[in-house]
N, C-alpha and C positions, 0 to 999 in steps of 0.2 A: 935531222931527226931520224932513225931507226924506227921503220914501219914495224906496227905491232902484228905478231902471230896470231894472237885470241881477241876477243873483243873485252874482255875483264882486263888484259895488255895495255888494249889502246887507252881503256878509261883511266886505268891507274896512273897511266903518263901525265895526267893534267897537273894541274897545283892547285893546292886548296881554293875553293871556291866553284871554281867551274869543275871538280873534278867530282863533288857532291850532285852539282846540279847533272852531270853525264848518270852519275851510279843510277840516280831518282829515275832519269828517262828512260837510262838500259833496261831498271827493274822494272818500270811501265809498260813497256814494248812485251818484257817476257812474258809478263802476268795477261796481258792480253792476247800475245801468239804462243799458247802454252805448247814449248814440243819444237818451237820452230828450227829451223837449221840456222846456226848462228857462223859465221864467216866474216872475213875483213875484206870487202871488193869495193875497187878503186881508192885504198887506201883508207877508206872509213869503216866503221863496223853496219852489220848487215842483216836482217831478222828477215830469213824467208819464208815467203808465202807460197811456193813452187819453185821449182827449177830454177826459173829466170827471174821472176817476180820477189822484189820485198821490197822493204823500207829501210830507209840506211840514217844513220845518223849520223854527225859530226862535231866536233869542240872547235871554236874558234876563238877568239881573241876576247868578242864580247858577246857572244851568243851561241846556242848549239842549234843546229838544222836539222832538219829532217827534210826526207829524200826519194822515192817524189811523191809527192802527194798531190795526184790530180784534181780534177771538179770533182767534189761531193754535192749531196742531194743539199737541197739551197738551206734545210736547214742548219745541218753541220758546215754548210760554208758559211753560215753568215758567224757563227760561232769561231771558227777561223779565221775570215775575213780579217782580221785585225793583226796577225801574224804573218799575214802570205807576206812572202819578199818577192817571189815572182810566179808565173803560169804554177809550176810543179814542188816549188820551194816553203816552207813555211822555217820562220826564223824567230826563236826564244831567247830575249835577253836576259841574260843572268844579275843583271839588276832590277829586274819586274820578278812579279809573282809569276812561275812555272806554273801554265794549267794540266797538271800531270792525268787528271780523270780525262783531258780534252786530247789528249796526245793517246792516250790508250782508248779512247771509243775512236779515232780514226784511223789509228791501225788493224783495229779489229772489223771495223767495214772496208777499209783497202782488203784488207785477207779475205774477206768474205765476198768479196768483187769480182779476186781473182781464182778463188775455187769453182764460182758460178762458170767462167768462163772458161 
């Protein structure tokens, strides 16, 4: 597979189905980090929040991830809770319903985490 230049690249590469469910999440991410620097690092696409800091996302075989997502406050964790795959991972199958509002309020408190900081 030929790594994608742009992150609109990467999505496009998918095949029907998970390539909908990628578009939904990309549009989520932007509408929430409006302005952000958009990049493809470590081969995934990338919505930063600073220099070093963002949210990365990925297409996989039966699910799209998001990248990292640490401890949130207990109530947005427990709302996530159900998705974490691991400490910093949270993993959406594209045979459930996408919480696309639940993806975009936790990127927009990641952003807002890492401006405080």
């Amino acid at each position: 597979m030929v790594q994608a230049a742009t992150v609109d690249d990467y999505v496009a590469g998918f095949p029907d189905g998970p390539r909908q469910v990628l578009e939904q999440v990309c549009a989520t991410l932007r509408a929430a980090l409006p302005g952000a620097e958009e990049k493809i690092r470590y081969g995934m696409p990338a919505l930063m929040f600073a220099d070093r800091y963002g949210i990365h996302f990925a297409g996989w075989k039966k699910h799209v991830g998001l990248y990292p997502v640490g401890a949130l406050d207990p109530e947005l964790e427990a709302q996530i809770a159900p998705y974490r795959a691991s400490k910093d991972t949270v993993q959406f199958f594209y045979d459930q319903p996408v919480p696309y509002e639940l993806i975009g309020r936790v990127a927009a408190v990641l952003a807002e985490r890492h401006r405080a900081t």
